[in-house]
C-alpha positions in Angstrom: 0.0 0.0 0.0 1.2 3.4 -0.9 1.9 5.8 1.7 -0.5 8.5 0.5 -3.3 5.3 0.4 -2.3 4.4 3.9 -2.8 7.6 5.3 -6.0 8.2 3.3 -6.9 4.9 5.0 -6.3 5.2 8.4 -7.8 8.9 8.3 -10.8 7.2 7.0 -10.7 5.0 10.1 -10.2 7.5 12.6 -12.7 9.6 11.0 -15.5 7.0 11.7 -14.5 7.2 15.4 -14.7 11.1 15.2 -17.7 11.0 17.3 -19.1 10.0 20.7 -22.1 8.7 19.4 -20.0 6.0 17.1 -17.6 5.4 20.0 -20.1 4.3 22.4 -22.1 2.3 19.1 -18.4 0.6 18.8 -17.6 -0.4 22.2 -21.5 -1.9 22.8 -21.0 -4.0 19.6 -17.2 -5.4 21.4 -19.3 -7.3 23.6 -22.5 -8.2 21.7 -24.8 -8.4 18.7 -27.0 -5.7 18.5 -30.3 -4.8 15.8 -30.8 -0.9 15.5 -33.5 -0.7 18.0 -31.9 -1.9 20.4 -28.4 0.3 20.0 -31.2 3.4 19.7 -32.8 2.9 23.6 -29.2 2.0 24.9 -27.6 5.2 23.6 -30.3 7.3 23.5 -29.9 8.3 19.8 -32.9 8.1 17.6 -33.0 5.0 14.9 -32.2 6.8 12.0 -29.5 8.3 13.7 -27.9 5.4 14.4 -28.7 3.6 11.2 -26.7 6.5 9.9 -23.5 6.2 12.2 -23.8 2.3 11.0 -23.6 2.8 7.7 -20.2 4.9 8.5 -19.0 2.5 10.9 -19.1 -0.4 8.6 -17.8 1.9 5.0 -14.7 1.7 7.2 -14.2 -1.3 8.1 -15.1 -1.7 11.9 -18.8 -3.5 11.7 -20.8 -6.3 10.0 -24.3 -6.4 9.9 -26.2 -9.8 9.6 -30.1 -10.3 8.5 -31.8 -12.1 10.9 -35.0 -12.8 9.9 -36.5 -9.3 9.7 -34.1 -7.6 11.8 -30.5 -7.1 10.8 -28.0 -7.4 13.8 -24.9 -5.5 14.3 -21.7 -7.0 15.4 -18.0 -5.8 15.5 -16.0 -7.0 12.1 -13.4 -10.0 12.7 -10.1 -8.3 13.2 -11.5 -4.5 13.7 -9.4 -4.3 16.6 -6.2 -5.3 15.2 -7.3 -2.9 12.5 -7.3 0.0 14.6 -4.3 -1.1 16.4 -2.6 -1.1 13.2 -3.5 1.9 11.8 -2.8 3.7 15.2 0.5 1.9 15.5 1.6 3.4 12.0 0.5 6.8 12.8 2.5 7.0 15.7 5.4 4.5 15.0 6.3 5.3 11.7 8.8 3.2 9.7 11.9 4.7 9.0 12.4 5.8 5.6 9.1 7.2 5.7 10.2 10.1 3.8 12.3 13.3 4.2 10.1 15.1 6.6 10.6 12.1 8.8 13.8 11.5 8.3 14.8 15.6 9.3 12.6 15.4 12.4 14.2 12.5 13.3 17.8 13.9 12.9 16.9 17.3 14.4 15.8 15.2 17.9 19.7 13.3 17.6 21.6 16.5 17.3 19.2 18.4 20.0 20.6 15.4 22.3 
């Protein structure tokens, strides 16, 4: 993956976990299977609301849904959280050889020392 796709990736990511309401959606579905409804009366955001922060969640990556019968069920995506965990890691731990702006901000901390 090319660098400017990796970072258009991971801001993707972080951008569906721009807000509370998708946080909280996120951490209810790490411990179960949820329908709409349901995710509505436990975070007090309306249906459509919450159809709408689904439909974010799982564009990037983080949720699955799965009909059952007439309700579809929401669950966390197989490997979301090494996916986060990943894309956080390279954000903050970059490979060297990055590129030059890397490479000079990591010279400039040697010779401060």
């Amino acid at each position: 993956m090319k660098t400017n796709d990796a970072a258009r990736s991971h801001a993707a990511l972080f951008a569906a976990l721009s807000t509370e309401s998708r946080v909280r959606i996120v951490q209810l579905l790490a411990h179960d299977v949820f329908c709409v409804g349901a995710l509505s009366r436990l975070t007090g955001i309306s249906a459509g609301a919450v159809s709408q922060h689904l439909r974010i969640l799982k564009s990037a990556g983080l949720v699955e849904p799965e009909r059952r019968g007439y309700f579809i069920h929401y669950r966390l995506a197989p490997g979301a959280g090494r996916l986060l965990k990943t894309a956080l890691n390279t954000v903050i731990n970059p490979k060297k050889g990055a590129g030059p702006c890397m490479a000079r901000k990591r010279s400039a901390r040697v010779r401060k020392s």
